[in-house]
N, C-alpha and C positions, 0 to 999 in steps of 0.2 A: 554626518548622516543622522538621521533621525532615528530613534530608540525601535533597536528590532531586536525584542528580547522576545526566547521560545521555552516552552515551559515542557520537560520532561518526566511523566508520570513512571516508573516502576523505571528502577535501575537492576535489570538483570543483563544476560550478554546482549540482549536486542538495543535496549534503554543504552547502557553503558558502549555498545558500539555506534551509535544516532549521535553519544554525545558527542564520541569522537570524531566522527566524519563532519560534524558541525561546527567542531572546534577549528578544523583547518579553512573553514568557508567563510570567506567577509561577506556575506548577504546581511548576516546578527550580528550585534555586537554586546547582548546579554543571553546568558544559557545558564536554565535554571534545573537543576536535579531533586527528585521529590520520590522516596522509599519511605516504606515500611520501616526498613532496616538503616536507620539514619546515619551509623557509621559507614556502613555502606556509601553510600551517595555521599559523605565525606571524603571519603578516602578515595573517591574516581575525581571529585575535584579538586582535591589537592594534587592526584597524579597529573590530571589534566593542565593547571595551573603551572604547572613547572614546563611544559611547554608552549606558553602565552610570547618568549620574544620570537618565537618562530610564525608564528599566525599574526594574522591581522588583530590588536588586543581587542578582548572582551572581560564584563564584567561576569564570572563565574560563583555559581553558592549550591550548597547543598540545602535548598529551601524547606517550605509547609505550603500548605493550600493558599494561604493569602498571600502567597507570591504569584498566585495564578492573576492577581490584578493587574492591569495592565498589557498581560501577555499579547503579544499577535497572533502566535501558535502553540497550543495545549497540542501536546503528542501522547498520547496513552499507550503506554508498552505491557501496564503491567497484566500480572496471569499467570497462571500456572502455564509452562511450559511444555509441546508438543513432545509427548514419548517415544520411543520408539515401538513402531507397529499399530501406532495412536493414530484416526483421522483428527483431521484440526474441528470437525462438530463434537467429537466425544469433549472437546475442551469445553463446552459449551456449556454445561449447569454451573462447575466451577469459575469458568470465571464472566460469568452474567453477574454472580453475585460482588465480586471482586468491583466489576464495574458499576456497580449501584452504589456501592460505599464510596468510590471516588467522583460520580456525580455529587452525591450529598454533599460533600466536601468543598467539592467545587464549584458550585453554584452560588454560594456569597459573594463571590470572587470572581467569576467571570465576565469578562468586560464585553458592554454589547456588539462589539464589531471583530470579537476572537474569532480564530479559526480552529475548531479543534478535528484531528488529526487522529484517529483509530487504526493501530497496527494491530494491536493484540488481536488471536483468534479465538474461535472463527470471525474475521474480523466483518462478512458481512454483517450477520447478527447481531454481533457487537455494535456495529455501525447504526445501525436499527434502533437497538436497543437505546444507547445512548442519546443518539438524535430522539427518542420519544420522550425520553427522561430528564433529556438538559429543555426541553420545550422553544430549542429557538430553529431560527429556519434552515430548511435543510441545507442549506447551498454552503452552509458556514460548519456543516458536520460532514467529514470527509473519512471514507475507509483507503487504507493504502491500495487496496484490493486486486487488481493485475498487472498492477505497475512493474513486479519482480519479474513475473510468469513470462510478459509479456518481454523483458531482456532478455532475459533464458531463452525465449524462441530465437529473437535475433543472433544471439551468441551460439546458437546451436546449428542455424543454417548459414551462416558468415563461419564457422566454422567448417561445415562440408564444404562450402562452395569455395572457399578460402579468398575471402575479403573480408574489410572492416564493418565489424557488426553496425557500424552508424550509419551506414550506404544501404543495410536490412531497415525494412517498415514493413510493420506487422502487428498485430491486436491476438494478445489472447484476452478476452471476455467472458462474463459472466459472473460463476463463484471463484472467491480466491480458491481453490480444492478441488477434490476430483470431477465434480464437473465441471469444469472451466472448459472452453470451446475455443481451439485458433480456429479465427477467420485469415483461413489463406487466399478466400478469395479477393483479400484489401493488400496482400503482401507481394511489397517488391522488392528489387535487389537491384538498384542502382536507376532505379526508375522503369526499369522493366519487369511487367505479375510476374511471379515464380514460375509460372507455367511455360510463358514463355522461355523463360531465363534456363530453365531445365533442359527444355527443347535444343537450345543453342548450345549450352553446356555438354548434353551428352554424359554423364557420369553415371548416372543411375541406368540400369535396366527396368528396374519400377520405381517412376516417380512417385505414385500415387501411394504404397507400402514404403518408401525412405520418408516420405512426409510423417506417414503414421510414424515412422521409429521416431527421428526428431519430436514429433508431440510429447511420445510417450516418457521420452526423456529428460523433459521439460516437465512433464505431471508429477514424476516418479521423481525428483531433484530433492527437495525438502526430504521424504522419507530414505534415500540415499544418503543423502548427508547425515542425518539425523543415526543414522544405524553407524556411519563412520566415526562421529567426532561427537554423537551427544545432541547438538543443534545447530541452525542456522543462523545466522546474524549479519554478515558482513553486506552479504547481496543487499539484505532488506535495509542495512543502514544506509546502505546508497541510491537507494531506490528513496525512501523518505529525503534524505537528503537534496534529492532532484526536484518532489513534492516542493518542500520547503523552500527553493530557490525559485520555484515559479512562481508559490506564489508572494514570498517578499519583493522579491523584483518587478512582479505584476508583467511576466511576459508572455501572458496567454498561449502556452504551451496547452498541448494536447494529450493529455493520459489518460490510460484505463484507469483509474479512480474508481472506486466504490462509493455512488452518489443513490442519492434516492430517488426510485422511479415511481411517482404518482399511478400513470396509466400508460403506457406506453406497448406495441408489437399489437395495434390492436385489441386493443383490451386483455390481452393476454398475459402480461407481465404489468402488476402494480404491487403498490404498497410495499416493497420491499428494497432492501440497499443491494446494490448489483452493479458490476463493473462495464461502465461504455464509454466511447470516447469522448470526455470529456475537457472543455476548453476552461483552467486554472488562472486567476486572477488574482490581487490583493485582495477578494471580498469572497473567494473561495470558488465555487464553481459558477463560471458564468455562463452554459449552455453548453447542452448535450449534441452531439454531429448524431448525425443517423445517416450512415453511409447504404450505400444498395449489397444487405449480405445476400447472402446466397440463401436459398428455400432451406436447404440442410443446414444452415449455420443458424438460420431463424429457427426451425423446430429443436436444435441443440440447445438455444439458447431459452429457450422456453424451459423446457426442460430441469436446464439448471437452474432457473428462476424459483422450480418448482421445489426443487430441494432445497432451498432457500425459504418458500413458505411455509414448507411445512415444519422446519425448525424455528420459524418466528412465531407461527401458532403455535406451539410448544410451550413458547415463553407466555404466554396471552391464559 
């Protein structure tokens, strides 16, 4: 197999759970760790390393920035980390800055056909931000953005309705955050819209109020977890992990990604990174779906575009 090595920025639990979920996946077969705290990102590869005869083998280092040459995929985790009672914008002066020092760094080194990969939050902004900073094309500057959001819906209605979440299709869109919008009007359950599926089903006395709970439960999940255990990590390490497998394999899957929208909803939503259904390739985003939402899900999503610019003018 030909050299599919991915380059990890900030080893905290996000960083340091991506490495592991990647460690078990033969997509790569180099996985590069990059901290601050360089014992750190030593001591997760050497842990890491001690279970290399159980995986598919990979070359593993606790790197510096000019290991960023060559990479397929730059994945940026790092940042201060969401508090509890914290929205993921309050993260937003702290680490804009965080992310300006690792553009600098990175930009000797990145090679012209890299895919780089933005989790950290608020990761549209950040997304933003760095696609304006690293100066190459957007399609090659990717935010994880509702890729998480949008399993958590499927695992939450494949849980009421009691099937397997991979028979749910469904889009939550827009910001990774509190405005983020499902469009139920795209979601089915085994090939049948949920509307109908409910109709047939019978469980609920209000569809339309068990939909809201399900959303809300799905919005509320990060700051849930966050108040339980401190942080999130595991979802979003599988959720990048999915990322990264579509696009080393090049199998034009279909994710809510946080891509950049020029002009888009009628001139209504531009210049900013925002999550839509987007089709993932070896060369990063290769074209946006624009399916028929529904009038409410278009002024939602407007909406939440808007919350999105007016934190990017902030940065401006």
């Amino acid at each position: 197999m030909e050299n599919r090595k991915v380059v990890i920025i900030g080893d905290g639990m996000v960083g340091s759970s991506i490495a592991f979920s990647l460690l078990e996946d033969d997509s790569i077969n180099e996985l590069i760790i990059i901290d601050v705290n360089k014992n750190k990102a030593e001591g997760d590869i050497l842990d890491l390393s001690h279970g290399l005869s159980f995986v598919t083998p990979k070359k593993l280092k606790a790197g510096d920035y000019s290991d960023v040459k060559d990479a397929h995929i730059v994945i940026i985790t790092a940042g201060v980390a969401q508090k509890e009672g914290e929205t993921r914008l309050q993260l937003l002066t702290k680490n804009v800055k965080i992310c300006d020092s690792i553009c600098e760094q990175m930009i000797p080194y990145l090679d012209k056909d890299a895919i780089v990969l933005v989790v950290s939050n608020p990761v549209d902004i950040l997304t933003y931000f760095i696609y304006k900073k690293l100066s190459i094309p957007s399609n090659r500057v990717i935010g994880s953005g509702t890729v998480l959001d949008t399993a958590r819906l499927k695992s939450v209605i494949a849980n009421h309705v009691d099937v397997d979440p991979r028979n749910v299709h469904t889009y939550i869109l827009g910001e990774h955050g509190d405005s983020e919008v499902p469009i139920y009007s795209l979601t089915t359950i085994g090939g049948i819209s949920i509307n109908n599926y409910c109709k047939q089903c019978n469980r609920c006395k209000n569809h339309n109020l068990e939909l809201d709970k399900l959303f809300n439960s799905v919005k509320g999940a990060a700051y849930e977890i966050i108040n339980k255990k401190g942080a999130t990590y595991y979802g979003v390490a599988l959720a990048v992990r999915h990322i990264v497998r579509a696009i080393l394999n090049n199998t034009h899957s279909i994710l809510s990604v946080s891509t950049y929208i020029k002009n888009d909803f009628d001139n209504q939503i531009k210049d900013i990174y925002f999550s839509l259904p987007c089709v993932l390739t070896s060369k990063g985003v290769d074209r946006i779906l624009r399916p028929n939402y529904s009038i409410e899900e278009i002024n939602k999503l407007i909406a939440s575009a808007n919350v999105i610019k007016k934190e990017i003018e902030s940065l401006k």
